[in-house]
C-alpha positions as CSV (number, residue, x, y, z in Angstrom):
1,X,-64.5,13.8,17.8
2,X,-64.2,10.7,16.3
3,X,-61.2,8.2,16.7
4,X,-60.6,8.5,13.1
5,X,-60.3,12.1,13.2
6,X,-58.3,12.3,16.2
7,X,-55.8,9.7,14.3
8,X,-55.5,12.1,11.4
9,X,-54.8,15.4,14.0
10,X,-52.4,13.3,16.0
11,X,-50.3,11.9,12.6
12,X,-50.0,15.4,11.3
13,X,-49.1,16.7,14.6
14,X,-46.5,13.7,15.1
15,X,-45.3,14.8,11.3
16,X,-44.5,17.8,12.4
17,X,-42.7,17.1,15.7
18,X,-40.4,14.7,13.5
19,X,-41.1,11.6,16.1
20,X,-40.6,8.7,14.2
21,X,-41.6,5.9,16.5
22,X,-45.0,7.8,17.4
23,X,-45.5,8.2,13.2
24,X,-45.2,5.0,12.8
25,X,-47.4,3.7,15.5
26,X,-49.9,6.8,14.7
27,X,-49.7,5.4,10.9
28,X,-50.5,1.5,12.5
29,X,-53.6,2.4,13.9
30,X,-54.8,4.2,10.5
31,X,-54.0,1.3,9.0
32,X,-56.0,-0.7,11.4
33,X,-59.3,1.5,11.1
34,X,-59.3,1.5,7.3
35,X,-58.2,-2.5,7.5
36,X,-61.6,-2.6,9.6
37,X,-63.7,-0.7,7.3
38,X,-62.6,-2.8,4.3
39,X,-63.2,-6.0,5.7
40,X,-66.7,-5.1,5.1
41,X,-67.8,-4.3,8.7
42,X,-68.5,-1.1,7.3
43,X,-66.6,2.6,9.4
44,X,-66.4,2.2,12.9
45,X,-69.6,2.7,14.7
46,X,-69.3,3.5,18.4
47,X,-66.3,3.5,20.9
48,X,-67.3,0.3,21.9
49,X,-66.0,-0.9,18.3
50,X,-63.4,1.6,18.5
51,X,-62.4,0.1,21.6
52,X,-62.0,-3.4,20.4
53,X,-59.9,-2.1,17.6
54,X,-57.4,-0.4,20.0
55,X,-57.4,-3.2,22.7
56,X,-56.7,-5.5,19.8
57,X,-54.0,-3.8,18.7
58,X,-52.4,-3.3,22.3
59,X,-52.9,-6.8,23.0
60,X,-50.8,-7.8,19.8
61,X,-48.1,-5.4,21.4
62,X,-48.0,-6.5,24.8
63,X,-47.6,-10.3,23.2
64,X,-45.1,-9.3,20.9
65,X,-43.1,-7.5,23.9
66,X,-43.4,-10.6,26.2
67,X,-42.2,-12.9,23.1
68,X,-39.2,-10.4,22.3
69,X,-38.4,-10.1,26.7
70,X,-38.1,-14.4,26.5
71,X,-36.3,-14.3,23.0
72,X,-33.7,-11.5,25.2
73,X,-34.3,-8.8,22.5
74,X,-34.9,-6.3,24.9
75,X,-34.1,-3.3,22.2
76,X,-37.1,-4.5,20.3
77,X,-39.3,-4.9,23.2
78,X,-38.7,-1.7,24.7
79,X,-39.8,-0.6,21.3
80,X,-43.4,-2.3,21.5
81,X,-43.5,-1.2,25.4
82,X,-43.0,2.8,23.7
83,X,-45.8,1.5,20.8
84,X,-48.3,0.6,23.4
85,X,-47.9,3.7,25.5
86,X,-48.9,5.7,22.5
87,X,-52.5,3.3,21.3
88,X,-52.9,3.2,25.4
89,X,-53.2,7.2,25.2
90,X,-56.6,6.6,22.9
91,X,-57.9,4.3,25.4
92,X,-60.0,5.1,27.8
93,X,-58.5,4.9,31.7
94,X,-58.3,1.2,32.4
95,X,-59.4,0.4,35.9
96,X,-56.6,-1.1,38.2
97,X,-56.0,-4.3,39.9
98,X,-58.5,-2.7,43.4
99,X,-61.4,-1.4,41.6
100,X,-61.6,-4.6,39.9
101,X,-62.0,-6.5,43.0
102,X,-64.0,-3.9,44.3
103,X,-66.3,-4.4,41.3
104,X,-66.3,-8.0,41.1
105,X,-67.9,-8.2,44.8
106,X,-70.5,-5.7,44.0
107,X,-71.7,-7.3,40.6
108,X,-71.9,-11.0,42.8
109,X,-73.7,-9.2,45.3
110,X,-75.8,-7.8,42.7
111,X,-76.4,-11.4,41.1
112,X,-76.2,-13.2,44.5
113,X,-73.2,-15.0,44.0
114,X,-71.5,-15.9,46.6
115,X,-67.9,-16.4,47.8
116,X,-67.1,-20.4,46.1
117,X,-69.9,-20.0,43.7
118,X,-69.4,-20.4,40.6
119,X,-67.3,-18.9,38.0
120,X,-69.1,-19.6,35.1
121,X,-72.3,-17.6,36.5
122,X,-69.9,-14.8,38.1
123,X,-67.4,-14.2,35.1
124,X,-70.2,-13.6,32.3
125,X,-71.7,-10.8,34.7
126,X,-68.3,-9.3,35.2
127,X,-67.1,-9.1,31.7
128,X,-70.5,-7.9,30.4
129,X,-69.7,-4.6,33.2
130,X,-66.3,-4.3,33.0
131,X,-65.3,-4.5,28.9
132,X,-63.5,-2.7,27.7
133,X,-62.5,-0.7,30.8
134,X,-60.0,-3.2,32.2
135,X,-58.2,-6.5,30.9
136,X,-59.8,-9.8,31.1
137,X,-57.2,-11.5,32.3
138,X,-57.0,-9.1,35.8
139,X,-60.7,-9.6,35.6
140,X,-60.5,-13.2,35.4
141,X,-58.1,-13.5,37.8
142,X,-60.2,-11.0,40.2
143,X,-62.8,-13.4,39.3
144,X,-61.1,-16.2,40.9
145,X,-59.8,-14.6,44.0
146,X,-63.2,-13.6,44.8
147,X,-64.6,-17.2,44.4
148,X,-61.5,-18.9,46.5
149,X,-62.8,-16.5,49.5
């Protein structure tokens, strides 16, 4: 089943349940998909692309929440916190802060790579494994702990 078409099940499912905020977040991500296909990249192809879209999307909410948290609008946070829970439930798991590591050391052994080597050889391997499945800013940081030692 395509993203698209488990969009459309979820937004009449969420129309029926009468949950606004999921509706609306449901109704964001449509918008999002058909905003893709109009741009001219054509419908989306894989769920590497459908990925992207939805990572792209959570990032925007997990900016907009730090900016609201710092600004001390906390109501409207918490509502982009709830927004990202819901795109997060289309994602695929995202791997935590050990398998990274745990990942990084096997890709540098792979490469032969080692500990204070260099990050610009190491983090291009990395990312080209691990997109998609966790954020590149744990990866980078994982990155950097593994080349400190």
């Amino acid at each position: 089943m395509s993203l698209k078409d488990k969009i459309n099940e979820e937004l009449k499912n969420a129309m029926k349940s009468g949950d606004k905020l999921r509706l609306e977040t449901i109704r964001s991500i449509r918008a999002g998909i058909l905003e893709y296909e109009k741009s001219g990249k054509g419908e989306l192809q894989n769920e590497t692309d459908e990925q992207n879209l939805l990572n792209s999307m959570a990032k925007k909410r997990k900016e907009a929440m730090d900016i609201y948290r710092t600004a001390g609008r906390n109501d409207l946070a918490d509502k982009e916190e709830r927004e990202l829970a819901i795109i997060s439930e289309f994602l695929p798991k995202q791997l935590s802060n050990d398998e990274i590591a745990l990942k990084v050391g096997e890709i540098a052994a792979a490469n032969s790579i080692a500990k204070g080597g260099e990050f610009s050889k190491l983090m291009p391997a990395v990312m080209r494994e691990l997109k998609g499945k966790a954020d590149g800013a744990l990866i980078k940081k994982a990155v950097e702990e593994y080349l400190r030692g």
